[in-house]
N, C-alpha and C positions, 0 to 999 in steps of 0.2 A: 375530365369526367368521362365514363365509360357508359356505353349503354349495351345493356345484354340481357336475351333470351331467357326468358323465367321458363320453369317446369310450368307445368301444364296445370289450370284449375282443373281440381277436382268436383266430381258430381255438379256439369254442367248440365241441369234439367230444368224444364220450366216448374216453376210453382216452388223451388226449393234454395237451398242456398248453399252455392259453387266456394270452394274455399282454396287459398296458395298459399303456403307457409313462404317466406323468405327467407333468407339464409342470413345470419347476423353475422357482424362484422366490418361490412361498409358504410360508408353515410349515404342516405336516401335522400335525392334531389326529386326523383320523383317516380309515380309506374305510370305507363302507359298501357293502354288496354285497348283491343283491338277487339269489334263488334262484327261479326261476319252479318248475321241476319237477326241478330238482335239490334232495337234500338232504346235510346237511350230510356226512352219512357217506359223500357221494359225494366229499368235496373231499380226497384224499388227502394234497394237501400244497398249503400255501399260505405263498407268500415274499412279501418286500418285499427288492427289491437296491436299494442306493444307492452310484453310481458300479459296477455290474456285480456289488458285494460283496454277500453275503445277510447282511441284517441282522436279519431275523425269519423265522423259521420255524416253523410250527404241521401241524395237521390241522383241519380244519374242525369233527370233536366235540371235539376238545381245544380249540379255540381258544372253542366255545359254553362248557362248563365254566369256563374263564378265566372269561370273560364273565358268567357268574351267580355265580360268587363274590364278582367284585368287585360284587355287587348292579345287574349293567346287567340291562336286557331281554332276554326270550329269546321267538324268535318264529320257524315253521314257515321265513318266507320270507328274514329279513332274520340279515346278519352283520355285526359290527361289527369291523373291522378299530383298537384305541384303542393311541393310544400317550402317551395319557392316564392321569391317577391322579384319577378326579373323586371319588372319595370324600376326599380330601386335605382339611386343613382352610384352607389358604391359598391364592390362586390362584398362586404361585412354585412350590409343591410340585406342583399337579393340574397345571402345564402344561413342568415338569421330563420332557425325554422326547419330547415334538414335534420332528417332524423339518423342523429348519430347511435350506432349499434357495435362498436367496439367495444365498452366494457357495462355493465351495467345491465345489458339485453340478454335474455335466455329466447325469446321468442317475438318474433315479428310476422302476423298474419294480416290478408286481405279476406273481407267477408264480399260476396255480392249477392242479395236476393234477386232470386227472375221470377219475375210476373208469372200468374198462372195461365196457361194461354198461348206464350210469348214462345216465335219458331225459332229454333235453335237449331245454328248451320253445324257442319262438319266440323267447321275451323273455330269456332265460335271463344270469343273470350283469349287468345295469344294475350302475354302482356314482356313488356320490357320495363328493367329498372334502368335509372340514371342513376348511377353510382360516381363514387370518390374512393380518394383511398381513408382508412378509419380517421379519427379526428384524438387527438392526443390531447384529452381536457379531463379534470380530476372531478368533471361533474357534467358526466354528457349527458343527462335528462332533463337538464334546463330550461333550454334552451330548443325544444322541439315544437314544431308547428301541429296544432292541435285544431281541430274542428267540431261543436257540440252541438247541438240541435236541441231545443224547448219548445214545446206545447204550448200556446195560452188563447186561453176562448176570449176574445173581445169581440164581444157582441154589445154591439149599439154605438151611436155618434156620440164619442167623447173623448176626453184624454184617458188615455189607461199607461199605468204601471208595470213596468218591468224592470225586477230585479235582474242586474248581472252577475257573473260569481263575481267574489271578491273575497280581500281579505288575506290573513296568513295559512288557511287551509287550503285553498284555490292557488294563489300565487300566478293568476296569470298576468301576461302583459297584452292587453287590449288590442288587438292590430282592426279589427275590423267588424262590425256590429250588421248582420243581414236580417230586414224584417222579410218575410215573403209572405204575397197576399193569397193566400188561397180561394178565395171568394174573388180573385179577379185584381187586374190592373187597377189604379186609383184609388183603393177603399184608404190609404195612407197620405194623407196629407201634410203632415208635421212631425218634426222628432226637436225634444230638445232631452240632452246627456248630463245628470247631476252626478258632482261628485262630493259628498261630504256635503250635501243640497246644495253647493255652489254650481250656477248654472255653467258647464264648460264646451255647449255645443247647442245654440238654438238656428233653427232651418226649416225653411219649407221646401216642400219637393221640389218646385222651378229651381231656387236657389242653391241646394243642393246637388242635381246633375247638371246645372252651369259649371260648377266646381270641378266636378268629378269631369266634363268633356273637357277641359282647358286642362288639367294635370294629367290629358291622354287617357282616363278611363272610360268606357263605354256603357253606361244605366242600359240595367236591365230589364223590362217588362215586367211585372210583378215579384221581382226579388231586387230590393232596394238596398244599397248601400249605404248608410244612415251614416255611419263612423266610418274612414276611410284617410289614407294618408293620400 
């Protein structure tokens, strides 16, 4: 794996959104993004589109949270963009989820929104890819790591519903379910995972990051990891 110097985001201004085309052709392990005098709570929203489609969506403190859960680095300056599982125990699993751009891709962009407000250094925004060489598969859009993000008002103490995609129009393979609390740490107590209304996953929070520290992941503060290998 190679890591190397991206062209420069465009239109780094506060209050607007900085954009890097990336060059298709390699497989994506991961980008790396460097914060001069931005911090992360400045980055209100951060995409990857492939083919124009937003295939991952975050915030820039949600996506650090991600980030130290799965036991990566956390540091003032730097952000890791992985679409990686290194904690995996084989390399087939950790690299399940790279996004291959050898045949199939006309376009691979990074969006970032900057806070209105938010100071922006000289050097602001550098990033690097982790690349490979292309991936020789007769259906490289499979198999890519994807990140979505949902809305839903639950207001009041009770069990609530949420749908996940599914199905033959969706087609995904479920790796990992984030509730995050906006109202603050704790407001989530329980999660259980139906499928086909057979129960495949009931837990309360103690019992769930007992799990999650003994398989080496690190619970986050109001972004919970509910479904988790």
């Amino acid at each position: 794996m190679a890591t190397t110097l991206n062209a420069p985001f465009q239109n780094i201004v506060a209050g607007s959104r900085a954009t890097l085309g990336l060059p298709v052709g390699p497989t994506y392990h991961g980008i790396l993004l460097y914060l001069a005098s931005l911090t992360k709570a400045n980055l209100t929203a951060i995409r990857v589109r492939l083919n124009k489609k937003i295939i991952y969506e975050t915030t820039g403190e949600l996506l650090d949270k991600m980030n130290t859960y799965k036991g990566g680095a956390v540091d003032d300056h730097f952000l890791l963009i992985d679409f990686t599982e290194h904690q995996s125990k084989d390399i087939v699993s950790e690299l399940v989820g790279v996004i291959a751009t050898g045949a199939g891709v006309t376009s691979l962009m990074v969006e970032i929104d900057i806070a209105a407000g938010a100071t922006v250094g000289a050097d602001e925004l550098k990033s690097w890819s982790m690349v490979s060489a292309p991936i020789v598969d007769a259906n490289p859009l499979t198999n890519i790591h994807t990140l979505t993000m949902q809305t839903h008002n639950l207001n009041g103490a009770k069990t609530w519903d949420i749908e996940l995609p599914h199905g033959p129009t969706s087609a995904h393979i479920i790796k990992r379910v984030w509730l995050v609390e906006s109202s603050g740490a704790g407001t989530i107590t329980a999660a259980e995972c139906r499928v086909n209304n057979m129960p495949v996953l009931e837990t309360d929070k103690a019992m769930n990051e007992f799990l999650q520290e003994h398989y080496e992941s690190i619970p986050a503060p109001g972004c919970i990891a509910w479904i988790s290998p």
